[in-house]
ZAVEX-604995 format. One line per 5 residues: number of its first residue (from 1); for each residue x, y, z of C-alpha. Coordinates in Angstrom, 1 decimal. Example, Ala and Ser with C-alpha at 12.3 -4.5 7.8 and 13.67 -1.06 7.14 Angstrom:
BEGIN
1) 12.3/-4.5/7.8 ~ 13.7/-1.1/7.1;
***
This chain:
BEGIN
1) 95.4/95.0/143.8 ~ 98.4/94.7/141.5 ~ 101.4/97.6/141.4 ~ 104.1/97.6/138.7 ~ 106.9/99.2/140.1;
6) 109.6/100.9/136.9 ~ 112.7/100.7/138.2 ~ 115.0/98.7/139.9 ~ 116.9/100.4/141.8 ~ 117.7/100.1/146.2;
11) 114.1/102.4/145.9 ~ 112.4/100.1/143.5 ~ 113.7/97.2/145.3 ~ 112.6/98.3/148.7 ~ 109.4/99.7/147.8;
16) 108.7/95.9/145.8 ~ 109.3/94.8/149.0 ~ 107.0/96.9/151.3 ~ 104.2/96.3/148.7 ~ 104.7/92.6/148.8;
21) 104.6/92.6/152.9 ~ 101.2/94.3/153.0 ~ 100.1/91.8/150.2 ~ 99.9/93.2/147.4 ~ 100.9/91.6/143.9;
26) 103.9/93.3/143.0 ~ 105.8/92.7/139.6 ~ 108.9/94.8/139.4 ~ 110.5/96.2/135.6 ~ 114.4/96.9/134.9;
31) 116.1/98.0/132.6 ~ 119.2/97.0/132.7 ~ 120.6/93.5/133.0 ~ 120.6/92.8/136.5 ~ 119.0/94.8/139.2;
36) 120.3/97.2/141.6 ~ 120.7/100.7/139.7 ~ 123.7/102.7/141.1 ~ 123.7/100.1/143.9 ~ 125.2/97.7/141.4;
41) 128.6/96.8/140.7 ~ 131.2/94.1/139.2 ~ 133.2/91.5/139.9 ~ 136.8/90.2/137.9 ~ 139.9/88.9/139.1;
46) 139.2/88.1/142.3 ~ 138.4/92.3/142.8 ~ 134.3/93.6/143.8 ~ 133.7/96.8/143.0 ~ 130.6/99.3/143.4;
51) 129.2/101.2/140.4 ~ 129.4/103.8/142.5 ~ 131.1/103.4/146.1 ~ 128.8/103.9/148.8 ~ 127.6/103.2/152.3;
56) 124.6/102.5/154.6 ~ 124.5/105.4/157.5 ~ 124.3/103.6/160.6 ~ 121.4/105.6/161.6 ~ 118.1/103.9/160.9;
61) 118.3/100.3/163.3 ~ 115.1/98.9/161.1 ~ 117.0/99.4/157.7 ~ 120.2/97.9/159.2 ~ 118.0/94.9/160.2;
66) 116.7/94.4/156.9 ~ 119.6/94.9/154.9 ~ 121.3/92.4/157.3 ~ 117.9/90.3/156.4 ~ 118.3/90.5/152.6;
71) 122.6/89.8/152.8 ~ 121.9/86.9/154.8 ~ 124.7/87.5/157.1 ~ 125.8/90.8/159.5 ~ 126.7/93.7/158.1;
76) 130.5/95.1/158.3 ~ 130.6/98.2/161.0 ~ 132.8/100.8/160.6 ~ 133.3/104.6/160.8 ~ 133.3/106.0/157.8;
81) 136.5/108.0/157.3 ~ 136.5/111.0/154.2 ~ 138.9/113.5/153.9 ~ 140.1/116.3/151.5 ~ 143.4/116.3/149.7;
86) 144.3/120.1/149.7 ~ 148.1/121.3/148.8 ~ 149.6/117.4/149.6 ~ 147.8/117.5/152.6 ~ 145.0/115.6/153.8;
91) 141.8/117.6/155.9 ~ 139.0/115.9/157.5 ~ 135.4/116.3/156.2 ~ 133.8/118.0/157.7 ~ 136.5/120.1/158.9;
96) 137.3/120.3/162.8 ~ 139.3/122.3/165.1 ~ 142.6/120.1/164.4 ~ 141.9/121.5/160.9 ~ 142.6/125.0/162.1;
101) 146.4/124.1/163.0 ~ 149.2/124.8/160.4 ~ 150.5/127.6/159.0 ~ 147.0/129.2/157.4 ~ 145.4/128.4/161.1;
106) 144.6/131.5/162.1 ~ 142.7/132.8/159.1 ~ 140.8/129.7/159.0 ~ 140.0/130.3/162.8 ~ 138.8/133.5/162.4;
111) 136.7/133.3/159.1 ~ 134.9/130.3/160.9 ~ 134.3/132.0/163.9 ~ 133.6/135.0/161.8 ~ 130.6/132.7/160.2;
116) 129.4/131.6/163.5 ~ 128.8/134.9/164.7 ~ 127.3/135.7/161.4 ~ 124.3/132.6/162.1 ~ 124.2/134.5/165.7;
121) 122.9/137.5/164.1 ~ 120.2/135.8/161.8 ~ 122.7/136.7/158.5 ~ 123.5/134.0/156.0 ~ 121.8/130.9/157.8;
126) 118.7/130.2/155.6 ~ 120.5/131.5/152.2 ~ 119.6/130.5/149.0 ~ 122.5/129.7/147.4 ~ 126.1/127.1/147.9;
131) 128.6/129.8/148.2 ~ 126.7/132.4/150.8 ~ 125.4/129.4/153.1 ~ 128.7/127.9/153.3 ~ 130.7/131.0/153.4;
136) 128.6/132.4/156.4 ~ 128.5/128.9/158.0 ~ 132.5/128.0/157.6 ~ 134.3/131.5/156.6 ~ 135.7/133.2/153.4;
141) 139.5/131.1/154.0 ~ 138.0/127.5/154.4 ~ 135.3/128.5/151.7 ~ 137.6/129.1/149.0 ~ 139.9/126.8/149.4;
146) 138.2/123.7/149.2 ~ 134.2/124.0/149.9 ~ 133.2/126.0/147.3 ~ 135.6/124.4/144.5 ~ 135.1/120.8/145.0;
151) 131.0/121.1/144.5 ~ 131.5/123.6/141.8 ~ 133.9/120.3/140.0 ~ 131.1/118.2/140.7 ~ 128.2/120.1/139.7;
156) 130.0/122.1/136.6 ~ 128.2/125.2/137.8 ~ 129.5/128.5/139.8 ~ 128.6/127.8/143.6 ~ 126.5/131.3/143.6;
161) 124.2/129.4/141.1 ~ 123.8/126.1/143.2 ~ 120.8/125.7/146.2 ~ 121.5/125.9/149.6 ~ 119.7/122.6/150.1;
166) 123.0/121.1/148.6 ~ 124.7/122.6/151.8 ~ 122.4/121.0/154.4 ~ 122.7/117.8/153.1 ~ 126.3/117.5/153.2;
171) 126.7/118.6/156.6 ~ 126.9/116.7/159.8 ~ 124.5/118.1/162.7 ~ 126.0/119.5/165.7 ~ 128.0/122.2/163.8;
176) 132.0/122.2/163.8 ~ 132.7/123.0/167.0 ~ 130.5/119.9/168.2 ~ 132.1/117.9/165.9 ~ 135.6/118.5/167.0;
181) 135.1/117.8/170.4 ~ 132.9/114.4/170.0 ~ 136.3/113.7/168.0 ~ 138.7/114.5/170.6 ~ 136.5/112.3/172.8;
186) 136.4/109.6/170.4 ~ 132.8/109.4/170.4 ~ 131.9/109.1/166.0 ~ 129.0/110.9/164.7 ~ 125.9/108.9/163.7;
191) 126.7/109.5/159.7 ~ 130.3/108.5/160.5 ~ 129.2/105.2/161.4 ~ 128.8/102.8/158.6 ~ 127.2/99.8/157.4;
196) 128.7/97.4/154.7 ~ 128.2/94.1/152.8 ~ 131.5/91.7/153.6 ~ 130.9/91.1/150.0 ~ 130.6/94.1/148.8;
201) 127.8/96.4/148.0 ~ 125.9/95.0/144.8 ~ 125.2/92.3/147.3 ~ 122.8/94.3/148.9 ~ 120.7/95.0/145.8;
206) 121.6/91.1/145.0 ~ 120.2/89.8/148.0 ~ 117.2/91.9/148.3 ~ 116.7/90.1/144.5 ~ 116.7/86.8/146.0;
211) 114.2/87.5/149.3 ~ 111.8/89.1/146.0 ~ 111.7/86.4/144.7 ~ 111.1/84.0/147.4 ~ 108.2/86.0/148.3;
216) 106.7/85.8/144.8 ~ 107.9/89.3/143.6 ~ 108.9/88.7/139.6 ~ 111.7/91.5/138.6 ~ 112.0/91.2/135.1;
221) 115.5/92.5/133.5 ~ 116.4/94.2/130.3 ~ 112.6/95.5/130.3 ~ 112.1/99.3/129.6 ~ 109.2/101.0/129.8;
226) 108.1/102.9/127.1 ~ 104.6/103.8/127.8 ~ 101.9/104.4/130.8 ~ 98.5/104.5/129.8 ~ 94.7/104.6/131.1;
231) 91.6/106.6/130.8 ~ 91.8/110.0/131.8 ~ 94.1/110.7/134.5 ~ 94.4/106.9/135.8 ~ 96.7/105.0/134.7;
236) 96.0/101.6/134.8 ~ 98.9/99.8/131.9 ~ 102.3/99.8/131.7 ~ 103.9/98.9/128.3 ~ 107.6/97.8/128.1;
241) 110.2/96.7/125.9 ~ 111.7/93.7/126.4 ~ 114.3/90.9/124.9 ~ 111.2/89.6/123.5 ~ 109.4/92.2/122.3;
246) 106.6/94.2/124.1 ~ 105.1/93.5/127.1 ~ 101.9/95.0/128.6 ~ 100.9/94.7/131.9 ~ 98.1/95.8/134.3;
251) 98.4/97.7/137.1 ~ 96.5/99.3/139.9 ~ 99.2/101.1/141.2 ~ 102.5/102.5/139.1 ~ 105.8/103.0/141.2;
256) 108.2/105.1/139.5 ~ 112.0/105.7/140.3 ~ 113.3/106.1/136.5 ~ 114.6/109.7/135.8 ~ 111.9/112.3/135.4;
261) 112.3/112.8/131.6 ~ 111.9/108.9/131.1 ~ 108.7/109.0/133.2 ~ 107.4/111.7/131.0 ~ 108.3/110.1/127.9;
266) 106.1/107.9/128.9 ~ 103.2/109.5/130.2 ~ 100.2/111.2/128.0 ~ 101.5/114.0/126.8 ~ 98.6/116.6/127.2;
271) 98.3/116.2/130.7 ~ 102.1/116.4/131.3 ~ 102.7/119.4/129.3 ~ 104.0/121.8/131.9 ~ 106.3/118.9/134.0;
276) 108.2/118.5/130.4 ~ 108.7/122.1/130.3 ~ 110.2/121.9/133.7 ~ 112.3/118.4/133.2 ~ 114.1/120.5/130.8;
281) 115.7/122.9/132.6 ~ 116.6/120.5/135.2 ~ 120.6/119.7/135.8 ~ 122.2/116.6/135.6 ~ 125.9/115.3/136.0;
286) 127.0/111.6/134.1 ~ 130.0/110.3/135.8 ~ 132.6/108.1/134.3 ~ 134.5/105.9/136.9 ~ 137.6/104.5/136.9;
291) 138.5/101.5/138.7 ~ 141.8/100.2/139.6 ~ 143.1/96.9/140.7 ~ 146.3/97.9/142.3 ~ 149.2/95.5/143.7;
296) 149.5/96.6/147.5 ~ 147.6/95.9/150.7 ~ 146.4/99.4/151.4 ~ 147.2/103.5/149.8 ~ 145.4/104.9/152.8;
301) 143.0/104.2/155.7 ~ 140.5/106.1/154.4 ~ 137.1/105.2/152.8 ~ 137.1/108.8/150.5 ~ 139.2/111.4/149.6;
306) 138.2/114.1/147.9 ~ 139.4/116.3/145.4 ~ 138.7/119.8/144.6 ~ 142.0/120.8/142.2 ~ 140.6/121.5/139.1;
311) 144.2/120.3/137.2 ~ 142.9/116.4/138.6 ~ 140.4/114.9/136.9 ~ 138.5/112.7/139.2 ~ 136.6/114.4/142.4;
316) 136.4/111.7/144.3 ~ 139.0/108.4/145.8 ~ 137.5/105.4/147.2 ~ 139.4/102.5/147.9 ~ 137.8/99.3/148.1;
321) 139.4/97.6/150.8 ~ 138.7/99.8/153.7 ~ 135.1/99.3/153.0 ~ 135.6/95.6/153.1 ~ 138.7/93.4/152.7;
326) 137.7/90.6/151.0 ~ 136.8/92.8/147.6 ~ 140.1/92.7/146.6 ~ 142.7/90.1/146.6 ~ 145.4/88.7/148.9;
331) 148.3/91.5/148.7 ~ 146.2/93.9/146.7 ~ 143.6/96.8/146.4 ~ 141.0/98.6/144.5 ~ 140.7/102.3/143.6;
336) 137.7/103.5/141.9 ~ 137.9/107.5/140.8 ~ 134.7/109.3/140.0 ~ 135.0/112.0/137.2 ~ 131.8/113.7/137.2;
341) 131.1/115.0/133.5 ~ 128.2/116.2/130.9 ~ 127.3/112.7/128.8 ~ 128.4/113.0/125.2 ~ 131.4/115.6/126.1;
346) 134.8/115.3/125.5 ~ 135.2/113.3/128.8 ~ 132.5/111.1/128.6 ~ 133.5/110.2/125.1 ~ 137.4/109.1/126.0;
351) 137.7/105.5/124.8 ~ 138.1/103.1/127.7 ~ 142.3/103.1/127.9 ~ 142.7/106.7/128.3 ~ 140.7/107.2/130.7;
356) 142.7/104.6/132.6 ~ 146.1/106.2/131.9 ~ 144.5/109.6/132.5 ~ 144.1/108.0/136.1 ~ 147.5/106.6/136.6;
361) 149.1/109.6/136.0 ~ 147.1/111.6/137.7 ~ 147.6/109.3/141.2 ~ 151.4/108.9/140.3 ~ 151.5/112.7/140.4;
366) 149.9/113.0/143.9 ~ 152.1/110.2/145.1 ~ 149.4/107.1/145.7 ~ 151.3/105.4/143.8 ~ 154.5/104.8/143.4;
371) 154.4/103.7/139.7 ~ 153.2/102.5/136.9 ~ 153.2/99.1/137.5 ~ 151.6/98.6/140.4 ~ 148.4/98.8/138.4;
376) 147.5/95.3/137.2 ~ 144.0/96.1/136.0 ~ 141.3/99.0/134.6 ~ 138.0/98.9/134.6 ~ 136.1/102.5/133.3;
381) 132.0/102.3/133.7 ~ 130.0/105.3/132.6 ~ 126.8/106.3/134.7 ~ 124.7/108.8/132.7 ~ 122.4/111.3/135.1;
386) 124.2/110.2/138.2 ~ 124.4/113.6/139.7 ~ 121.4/115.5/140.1 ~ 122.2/119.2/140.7 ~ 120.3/120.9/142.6;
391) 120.4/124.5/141.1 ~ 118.6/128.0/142.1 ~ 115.9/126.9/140.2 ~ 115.5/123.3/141.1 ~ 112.7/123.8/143.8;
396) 110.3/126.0/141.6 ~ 110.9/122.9/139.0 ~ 110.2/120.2/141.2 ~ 107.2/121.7/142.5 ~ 105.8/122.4/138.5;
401) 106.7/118.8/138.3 ~ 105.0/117.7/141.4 ~ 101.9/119.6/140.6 ~ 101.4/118.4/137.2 ~ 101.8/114.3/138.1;
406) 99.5/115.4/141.2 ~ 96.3/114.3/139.4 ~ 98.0/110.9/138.7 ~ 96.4/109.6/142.0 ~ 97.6/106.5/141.4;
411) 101.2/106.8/140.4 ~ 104.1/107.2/143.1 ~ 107.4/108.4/142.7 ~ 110.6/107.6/144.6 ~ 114.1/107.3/144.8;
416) 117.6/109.6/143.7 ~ 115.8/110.1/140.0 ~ 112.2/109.5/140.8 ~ 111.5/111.8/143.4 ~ 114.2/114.5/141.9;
421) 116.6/114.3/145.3 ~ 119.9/113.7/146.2 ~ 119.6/110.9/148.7 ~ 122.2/108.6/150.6 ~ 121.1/104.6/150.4;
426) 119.3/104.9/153.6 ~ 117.1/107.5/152.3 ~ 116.1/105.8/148.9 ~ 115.4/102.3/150.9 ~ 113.4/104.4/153.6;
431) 111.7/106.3/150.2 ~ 110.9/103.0/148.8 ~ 109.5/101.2/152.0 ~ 107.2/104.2/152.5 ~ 105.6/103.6/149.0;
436) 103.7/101.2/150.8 ~ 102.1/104.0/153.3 ~ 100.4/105.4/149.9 ~ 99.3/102.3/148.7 ~ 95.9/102.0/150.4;
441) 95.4/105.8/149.7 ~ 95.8/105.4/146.0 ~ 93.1/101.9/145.7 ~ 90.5/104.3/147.6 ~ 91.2/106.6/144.5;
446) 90.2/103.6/142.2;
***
């Protein structure tokens, strides 16, 4: 049996290497020039930065072990520490009781405890969309002031028009009242706790490279693909594009993680008629990111701050060093804002030096930095379809999608883009890992 997986990706990557463990020939087909998708990133000047900072969720003990596995070396523990910048002041995120102190306490109190008694009495818990779920869940005060406008900057939609499902997935279990006091007791939640690479997070994707090919897994770069082909509705050869021209390859079993309208460019168009008509009207976000080598040991002690004042540009802070010291110099650290954005707009567009000085000012004007010059380098990168949003709509879309490619018995679909799903790294490694499961299923189809 031989399976082509498209995509190279932490998904692609991980389900390359469940195939190759149950012993099957695996050849895996990227894009790009190196692997590793939005797990990628950079190095200059001494400074490692993410694509797109990130974490493993110290939740799942057998993808710890394997990531540790594929690094070569333990992984950095930590708890993961986010907060919101509201008004010049930091809140946690997910908010607690401490949150509740301050002048605007007592609103906040009671429009949370307002929201709890509204789940009590069946009322706003299994909502459709953003802006009820989290207003019944959390309260009208905390609501507006920062949960419904830092997903509507992200998404680029009204909250009211964004799923529920959005909701659930940013939430810790436990509810806030839980939360506050396993705080108090000093006892971190399980997505608190984090895994990292010492050496940053490409090194993940990088090392899980390496063990590929040790095991005899090829992963061929700069190779689109272009077409999938067979008789019928098997597919059985994969035709890509490649420095060298085309490349045609057999396969038994195709693994896709590229973005669904890539996929159906690819596929026979009769038979994938309806799952076009639905990639369509599915949402996407691009994000251009900013990243900063800046000429101080440490701005804060947090992992992520986020932003929801629409008069900033970027959404998100992460700063490289509490991650993991060594990705930035002696005496310095690394800043890497995420401006979330529609590809081709007026954003995305920005030549490379204002985007920087866009940056600068803005972080000079909520006083991370002091000035100016304690910038010493920019770097911008531009991530097209980074964001999937997940609108009203998005469920009935997937499932036209999902029902169309149902008859491709032998095609698989994982990952953030492949399986139309926003999904933390320990989700998309678990996604691909599972590909394997299938695997048998779909050679009985043969």
């Amino acid at each position: 049996m031989r399976a082509v997986v498209a995509g190279g990706g932490l998904a692609g990557l991980s389900a390359a290497w469940g195939l190759r463990r149950a012993g099957i020939d695996t050849l895996v087909l990227e894009s790009g020039a190196l692997p590793g998708g939005s797990a990628s990133g950079f190095r200059d000047r001494n400074y490692t930065f993410d694509l797109v900072p990130q974490s493993l969720a110290a939740r799942d003990p057998e993808v710890a072990r394997l990531a540790e596995a594929w690094c070569g070396r333990p992984l950095l523990r930590g708890r993961r520490l986010v907060r919101i910048l509201l008004e010049g002041k930091l809140y946690r995120h997910p908010p607690d009781g401490r949150d509740l102190l301050g002048s605007r306490g007592p609103a906040v109190a009671a429009g949370m405890l307002a929201g709890r008694l509204q789940l009590r009495l069946g009322r706003g818990g299994e909502t459709a969309d953003y802006a009820t779920f989290m207003t019944a869940r959390f309260g009208a005060p905390l609501y507006e002031r920062f949960l419904g406008p830092i997903v509507e900057k992200i998404a680029g939609l009204p909250a009211s028009e964004i799923g529920s499902e959005v909701a659930r997935a940013t939430l810790s279990s436990g509810g806030w009242i839980g939360q506050a006091c396993r705080r108090a007791l000093g006892k971190p939640e399980p997505e608190e706790e984090h895994l990292y690479p010492e050496e940053g997070f490409p090194a993940l994707a990088e090392g899980l490279s390496r063990a590929l090919e040790r095991a005899g897994v090829e992963v061929l770069a700069r190779h689109r693909v272009i077409a999938l082909s067979g008789s019928g509705c098997r597919l059985d050869e994969v035709l890509a594009e490649g420095p060298r021209g085309p490349v045609r390859v057999r396969a038994d079993l195709v693994v896709s993680t590229l973005p669904i309208g890539a996929l159906l460019d690819a596929m026979p168009l009769d038979e994938t008629a309806d799952a076009r008509d639905a990639a369509r009207q599915l949402r996407t976000r691009s994000l251009v990111v900013v990243h900063l080598g800046i000429r101080r040991d440490r701005l804060t002690e947090n992992n992520e701050i986020l932003v929801p004042d629409p008069a900033v540009r970027f959404h998100r802070l992460s700063e490289t060093v509490n991650y993991a010291p060594r990705m930035a110099p002696r005496g310095a650290t690394g800043l890497s804002l995420e401006i979330a954005c529609d590809r081709h707009d007026a954003v995305w567009n920005e030549e490379d030096g204002a985007q920087v000085r866009h940056a600068i000012d803005d972080l000079c004007s909520l006083g991370f930095l002091r000035s100016t010059g304690e910038v010493e380098a920019g770097w911008v990168r531009r991530v097209p379809e980074a964001i999937p949003v997940i609108t009203l709509a998005h469920a009935g879309l997937r499932e036209r999608i999902d029902r169309s490619l149902a008859p491709f018995t032998n095609l698989k679909r994982c990952g953030r883009e492949g399986g139309l799903s926003a999904g933390d790294p320990v989700s998309r490694i678990r996604q691909g890992l599972g590909i394997v499961v299938n695997a048998s299923e779909a050679s009985r189809a043969a």
